[in-house]
KEKE-3310 file (N, C-alpha, C; in steps of 0.2 Angstrom, whole numbers, plus 5000, padded with zeros to 4 digits):
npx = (5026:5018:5009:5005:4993:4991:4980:4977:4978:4976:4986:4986:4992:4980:4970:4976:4971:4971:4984:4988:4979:4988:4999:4998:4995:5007:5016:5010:5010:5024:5027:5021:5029:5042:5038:5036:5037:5034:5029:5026:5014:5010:5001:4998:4995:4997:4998:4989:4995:5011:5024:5038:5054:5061:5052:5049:5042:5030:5022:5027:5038:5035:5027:5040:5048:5037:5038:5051:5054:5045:5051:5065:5061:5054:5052:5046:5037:5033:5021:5018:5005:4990:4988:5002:5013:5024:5034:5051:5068:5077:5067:5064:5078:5079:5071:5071:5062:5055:5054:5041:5037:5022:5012:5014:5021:5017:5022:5014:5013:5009:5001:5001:5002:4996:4999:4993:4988:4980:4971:4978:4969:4956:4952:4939:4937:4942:4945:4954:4961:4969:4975:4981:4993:4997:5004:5009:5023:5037:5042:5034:5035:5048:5049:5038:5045:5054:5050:5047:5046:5034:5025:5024:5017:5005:5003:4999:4987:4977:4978:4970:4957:4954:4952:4940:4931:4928:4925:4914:4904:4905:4900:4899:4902:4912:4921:4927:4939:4940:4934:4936:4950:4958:4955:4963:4974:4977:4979:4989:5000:4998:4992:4979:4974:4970:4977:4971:4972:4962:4949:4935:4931:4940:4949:4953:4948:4951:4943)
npy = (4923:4939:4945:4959:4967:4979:4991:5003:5014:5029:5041:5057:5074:5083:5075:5077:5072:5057:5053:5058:5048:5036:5039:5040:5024:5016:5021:5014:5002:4999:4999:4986:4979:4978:4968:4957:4948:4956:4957:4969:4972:4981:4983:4991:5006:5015:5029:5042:5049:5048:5055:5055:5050:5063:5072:5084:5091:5095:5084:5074:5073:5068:5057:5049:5051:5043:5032:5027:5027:5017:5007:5005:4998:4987:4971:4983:4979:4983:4985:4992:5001:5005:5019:5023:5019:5023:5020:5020:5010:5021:5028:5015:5014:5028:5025:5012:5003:4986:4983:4975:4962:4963:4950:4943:4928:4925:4915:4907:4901:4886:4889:4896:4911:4922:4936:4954:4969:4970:4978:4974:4964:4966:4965:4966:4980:4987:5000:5005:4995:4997:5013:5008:5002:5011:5021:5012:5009:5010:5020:5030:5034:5036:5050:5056:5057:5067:5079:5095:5095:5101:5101:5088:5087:5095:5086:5075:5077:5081:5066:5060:5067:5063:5051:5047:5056:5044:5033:5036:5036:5021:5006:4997:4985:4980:4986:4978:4967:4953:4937:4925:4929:4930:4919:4911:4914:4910:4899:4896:4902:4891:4891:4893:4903:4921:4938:4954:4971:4985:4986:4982:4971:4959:4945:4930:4913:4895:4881)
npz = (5088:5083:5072:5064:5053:5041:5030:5018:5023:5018:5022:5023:5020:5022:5029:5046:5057:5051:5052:5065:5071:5066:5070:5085:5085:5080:5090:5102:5097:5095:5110:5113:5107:5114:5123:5115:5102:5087:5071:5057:5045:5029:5019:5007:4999:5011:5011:5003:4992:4987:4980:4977:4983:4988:4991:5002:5009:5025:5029:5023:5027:5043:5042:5037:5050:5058:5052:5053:5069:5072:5063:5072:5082:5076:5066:5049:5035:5020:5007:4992:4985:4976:4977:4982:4972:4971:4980:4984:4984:4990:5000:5009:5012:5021:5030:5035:5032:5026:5009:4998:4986:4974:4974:4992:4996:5015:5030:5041:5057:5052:5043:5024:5020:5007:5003:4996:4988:4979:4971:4956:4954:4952:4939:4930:4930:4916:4912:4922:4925:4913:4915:4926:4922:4913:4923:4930:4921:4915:4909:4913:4926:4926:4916:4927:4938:4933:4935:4942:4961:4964:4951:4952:4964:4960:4948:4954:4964:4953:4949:4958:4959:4945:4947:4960:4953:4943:4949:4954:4942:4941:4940:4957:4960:4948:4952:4961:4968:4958:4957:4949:4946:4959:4963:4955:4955:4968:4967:4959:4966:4976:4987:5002:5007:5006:5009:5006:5003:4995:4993:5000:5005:5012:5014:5007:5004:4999:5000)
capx = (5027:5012:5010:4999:4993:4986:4981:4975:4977:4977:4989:4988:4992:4971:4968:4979:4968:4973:4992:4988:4978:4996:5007:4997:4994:5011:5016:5006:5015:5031:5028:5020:5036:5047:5036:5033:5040:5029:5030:5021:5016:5009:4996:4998:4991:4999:4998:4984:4999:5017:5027:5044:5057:5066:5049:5054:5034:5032:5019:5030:5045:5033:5028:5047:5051:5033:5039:5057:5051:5044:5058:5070:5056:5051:5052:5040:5036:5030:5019:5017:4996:4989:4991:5011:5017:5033:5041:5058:5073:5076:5062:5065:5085:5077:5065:5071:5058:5057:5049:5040:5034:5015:5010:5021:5017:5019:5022:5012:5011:5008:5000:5003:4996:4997:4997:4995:4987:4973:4970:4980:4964:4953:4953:4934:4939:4944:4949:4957:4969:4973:4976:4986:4999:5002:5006:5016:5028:5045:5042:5029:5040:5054:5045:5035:5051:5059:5047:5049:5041:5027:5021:5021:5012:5000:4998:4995:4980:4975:4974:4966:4953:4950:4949:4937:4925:4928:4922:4907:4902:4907:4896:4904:4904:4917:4929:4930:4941:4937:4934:4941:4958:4957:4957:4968:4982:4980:4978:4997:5006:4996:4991:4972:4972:4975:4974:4975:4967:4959:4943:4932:4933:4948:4952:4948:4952:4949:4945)
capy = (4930:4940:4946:4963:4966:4986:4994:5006:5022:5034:5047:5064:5082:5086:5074:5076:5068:5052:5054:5056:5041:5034:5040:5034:5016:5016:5021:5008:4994:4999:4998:4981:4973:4977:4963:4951:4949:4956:4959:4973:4972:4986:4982:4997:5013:5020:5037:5044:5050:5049:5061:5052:5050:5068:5076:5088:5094:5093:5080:5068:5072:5066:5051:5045:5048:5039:5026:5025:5027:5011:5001:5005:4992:4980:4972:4982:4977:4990:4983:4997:5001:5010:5028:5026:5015:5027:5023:5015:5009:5027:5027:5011:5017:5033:5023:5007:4996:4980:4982:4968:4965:4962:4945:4939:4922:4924:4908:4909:4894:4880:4889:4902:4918:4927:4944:4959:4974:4970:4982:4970:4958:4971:4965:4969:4988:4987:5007:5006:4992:5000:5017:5005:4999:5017:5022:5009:5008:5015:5027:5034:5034:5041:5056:5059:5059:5070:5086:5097:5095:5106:5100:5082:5086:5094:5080:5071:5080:5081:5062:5058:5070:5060:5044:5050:5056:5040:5029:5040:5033:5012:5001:4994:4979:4980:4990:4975:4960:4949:4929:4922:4933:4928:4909:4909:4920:4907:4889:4898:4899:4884:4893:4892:4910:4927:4941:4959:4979:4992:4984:4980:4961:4959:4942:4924:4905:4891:4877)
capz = (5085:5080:5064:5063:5047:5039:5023:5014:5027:5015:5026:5019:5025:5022:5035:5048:5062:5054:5054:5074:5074:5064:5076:5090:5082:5080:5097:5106:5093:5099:5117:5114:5103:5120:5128:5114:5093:5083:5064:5055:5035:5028:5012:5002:5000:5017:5009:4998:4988:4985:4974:4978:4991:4987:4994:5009:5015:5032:5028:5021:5035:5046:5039:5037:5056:5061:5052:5055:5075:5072:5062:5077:5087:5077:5058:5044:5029:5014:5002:4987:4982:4968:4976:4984:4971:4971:4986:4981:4987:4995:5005:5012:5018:5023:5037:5035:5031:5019:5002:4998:4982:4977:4981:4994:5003:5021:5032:5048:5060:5048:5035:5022:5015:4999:5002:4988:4991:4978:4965:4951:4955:4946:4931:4927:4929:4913:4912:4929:4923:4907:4920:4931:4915:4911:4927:4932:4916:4920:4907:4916:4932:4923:4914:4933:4944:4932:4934:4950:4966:4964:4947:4955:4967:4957:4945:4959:4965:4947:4947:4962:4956:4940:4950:4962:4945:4936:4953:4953:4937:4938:4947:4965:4957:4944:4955:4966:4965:4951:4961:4945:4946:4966:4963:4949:4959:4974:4966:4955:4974:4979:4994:5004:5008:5001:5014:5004:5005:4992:4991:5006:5004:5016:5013:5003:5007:4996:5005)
cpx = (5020:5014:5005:4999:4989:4986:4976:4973:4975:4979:4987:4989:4984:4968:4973:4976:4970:4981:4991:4986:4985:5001:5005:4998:5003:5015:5013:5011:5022:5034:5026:5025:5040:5044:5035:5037:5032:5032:5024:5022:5010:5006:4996:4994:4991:4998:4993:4988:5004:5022:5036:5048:5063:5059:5049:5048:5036:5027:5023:5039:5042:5031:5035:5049:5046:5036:5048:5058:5049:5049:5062:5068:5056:5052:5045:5042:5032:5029:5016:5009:4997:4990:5000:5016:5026:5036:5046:5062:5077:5073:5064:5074:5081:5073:5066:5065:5058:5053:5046:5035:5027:5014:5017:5017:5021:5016:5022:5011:5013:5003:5004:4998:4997:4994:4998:4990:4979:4971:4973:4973:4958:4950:4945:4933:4941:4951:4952:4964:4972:4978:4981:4993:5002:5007:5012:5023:5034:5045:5038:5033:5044:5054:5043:5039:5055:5057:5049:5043:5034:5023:5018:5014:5003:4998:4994:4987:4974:4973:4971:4960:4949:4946:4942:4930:4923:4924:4914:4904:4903:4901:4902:4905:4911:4924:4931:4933:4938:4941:4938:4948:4960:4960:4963:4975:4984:4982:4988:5002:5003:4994:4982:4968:4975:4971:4974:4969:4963:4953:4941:4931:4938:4950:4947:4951:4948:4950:4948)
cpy = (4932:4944:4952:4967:4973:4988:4999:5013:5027:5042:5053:5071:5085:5082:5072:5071:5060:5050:5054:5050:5036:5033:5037:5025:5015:5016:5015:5001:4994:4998:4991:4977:4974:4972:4957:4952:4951:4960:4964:4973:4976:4984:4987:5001:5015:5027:5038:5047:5050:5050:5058:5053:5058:5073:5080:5091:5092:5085:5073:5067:5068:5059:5047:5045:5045:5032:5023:5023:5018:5004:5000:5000:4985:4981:4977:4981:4981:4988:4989:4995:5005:5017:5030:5021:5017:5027:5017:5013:5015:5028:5021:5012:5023:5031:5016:5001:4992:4981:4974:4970:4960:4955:4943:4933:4924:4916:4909:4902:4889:4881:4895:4906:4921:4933:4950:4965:4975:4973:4978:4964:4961:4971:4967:4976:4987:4995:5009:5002:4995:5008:5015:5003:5005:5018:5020:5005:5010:5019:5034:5039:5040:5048:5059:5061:5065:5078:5086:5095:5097:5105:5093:5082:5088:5090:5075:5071:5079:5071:5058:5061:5065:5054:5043:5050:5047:5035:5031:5039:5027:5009:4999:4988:4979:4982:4986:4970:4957:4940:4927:4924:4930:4920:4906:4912:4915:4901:4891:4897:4893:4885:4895:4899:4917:4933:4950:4966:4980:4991:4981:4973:4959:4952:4934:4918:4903:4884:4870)
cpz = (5083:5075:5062:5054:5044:5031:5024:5020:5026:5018:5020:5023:5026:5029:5041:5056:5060:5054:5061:5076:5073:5072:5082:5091:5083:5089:5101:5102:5095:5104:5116:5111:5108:5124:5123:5105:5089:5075:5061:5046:5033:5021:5006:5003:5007:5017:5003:4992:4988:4981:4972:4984:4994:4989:5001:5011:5020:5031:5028:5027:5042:5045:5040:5045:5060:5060:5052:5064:5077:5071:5066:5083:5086:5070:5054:5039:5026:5009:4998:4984:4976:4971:4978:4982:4968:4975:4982:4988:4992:4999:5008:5015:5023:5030:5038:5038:5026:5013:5000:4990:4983:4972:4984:4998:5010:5024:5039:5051:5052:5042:5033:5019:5012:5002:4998:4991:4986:4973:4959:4950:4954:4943:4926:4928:4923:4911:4918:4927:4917:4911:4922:4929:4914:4917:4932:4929:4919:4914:4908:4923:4931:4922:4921:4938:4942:4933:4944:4954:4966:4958:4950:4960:4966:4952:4948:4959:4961:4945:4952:4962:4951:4942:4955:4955:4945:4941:4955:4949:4936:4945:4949:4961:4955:4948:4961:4963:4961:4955:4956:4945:4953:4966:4959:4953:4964:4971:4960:4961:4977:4987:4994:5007:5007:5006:5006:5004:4998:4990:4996:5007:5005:5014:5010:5004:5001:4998:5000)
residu = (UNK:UNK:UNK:UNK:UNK:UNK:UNK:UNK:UNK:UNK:UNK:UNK:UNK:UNK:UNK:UNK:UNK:UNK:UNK:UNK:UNK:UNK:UNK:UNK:UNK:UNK:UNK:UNK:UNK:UNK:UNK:UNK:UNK:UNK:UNK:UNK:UNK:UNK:UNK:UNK:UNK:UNK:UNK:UNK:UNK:UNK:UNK:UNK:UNK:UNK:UNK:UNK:UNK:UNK:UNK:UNK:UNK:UNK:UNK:UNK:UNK:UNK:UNK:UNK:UNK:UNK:UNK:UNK:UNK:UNK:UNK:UNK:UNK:UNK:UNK:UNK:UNK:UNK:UNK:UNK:UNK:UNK:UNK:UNK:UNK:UNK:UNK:UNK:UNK:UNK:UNK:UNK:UNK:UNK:UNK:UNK:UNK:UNK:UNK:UNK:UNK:UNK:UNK:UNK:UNK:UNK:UNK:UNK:UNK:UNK:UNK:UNK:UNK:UNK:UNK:UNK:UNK:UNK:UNK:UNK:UNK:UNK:UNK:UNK:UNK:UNK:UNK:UNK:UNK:UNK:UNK:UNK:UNK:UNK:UNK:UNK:UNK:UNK:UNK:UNK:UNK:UNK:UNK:UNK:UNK:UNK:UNK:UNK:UNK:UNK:UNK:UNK:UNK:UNK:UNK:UNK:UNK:UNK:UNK:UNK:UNK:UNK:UNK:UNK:UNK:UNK:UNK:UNK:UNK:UNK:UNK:UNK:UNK:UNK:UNK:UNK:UNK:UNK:UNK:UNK:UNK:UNK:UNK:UNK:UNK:UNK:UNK:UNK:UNK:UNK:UNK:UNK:UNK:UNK:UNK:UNK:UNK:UNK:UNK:UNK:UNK:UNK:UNK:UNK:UNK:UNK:UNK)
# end
């Protein structure tokens, strides 16, 4: 089996050039899964943002039948990021693909791999992880899902705006993984490798 592995795409309607690259990408994995098994797992932040699974832009119509296009081929797997950590259990009927929560070990050949999308391993962000607790509370959820489409989307805008700011003021450092949080996440599953996105530091083994 092969096991292809993507994150952090960040689709949006602004750049539509890389929804083309998408649908290409896609298209090519399709044709290859009629000649061979191949699994696809999906690291988070597919989309630079997601308002919920009751959004009806052309943007996110689009989206759902690139990625339902694909489920009718071969397994995916939808690991939730910091910007599309809304997709639910309606999204995944709507395209049929598997939610996965974040870490999950994968069991390749004879080893395994802890994969997460990254951003909970942070923790020297300090105001990004405090950011990160609001946002993923389910009163937060709750209160967000409950306003109309058009404010969601403009809160959205509004907080991919602050965040943008607030990275323009942190040293790179800080906003990267934290080794300690790394070791400690792998040596908890007991596993020698941890694959995962939002941070250019794709992956870490410990021998």
């Amino acid at each position: 089996m092969t096991v292809l592995l993507i994150s952090d795409l960040h689709l949006s309607s602004e750049r539509p050039e890389l929804m083309l690259a998408f649908r290409r990408f896609a298209e090519q994995v399709a044709q290859r899964a009629e000649q061979q098994s191949i699994s696809l797992y999906i690291l988070g932040d597919l989309c630079e943002a997601w308002v919920g699974s009751d959004d009806n832009t052309p943007f996110s119509h689009q989206l759902r039948n690139h990625i339902k296009a694909l489920t009718q081929r071969l397994p995916v797997y939808l690991m939730r990021g910091n910007r599309d950590f809304l997709f639910d259990p309606a999204f995944a009927e709507q395209t049929g693909v598997t939610l996965l929560e974040d870490p999950h070990p994968l069991e390749v050949g004879r080893n395994t791999y802890l994969l997460s999308h990254g951003d909970s391993l942070c923790i020297d962000d300090r105001s990004y992880m405090q950011t990160r607790r609001i946002l993923r509370s389910e009163s937060w959820r709750h209160d967000f899902l409950a306003l109309p489409l058009s404010e969601r989307h403009r809160q959205a805008a509004l907080l991919r705006g602050r965040s943008e700011l607030a990275k323009s003021n942190k040293p790179e450092q800080i906003m990267d993984v934290s080794l300690v949080a790394v070791h400690q996440l792998m040596r908890r599953y007991g596993v020698r490798y941890l694959v995962h996105g939002h941070t250019p530091t794709r992956s870490a083994r410990i021998s």
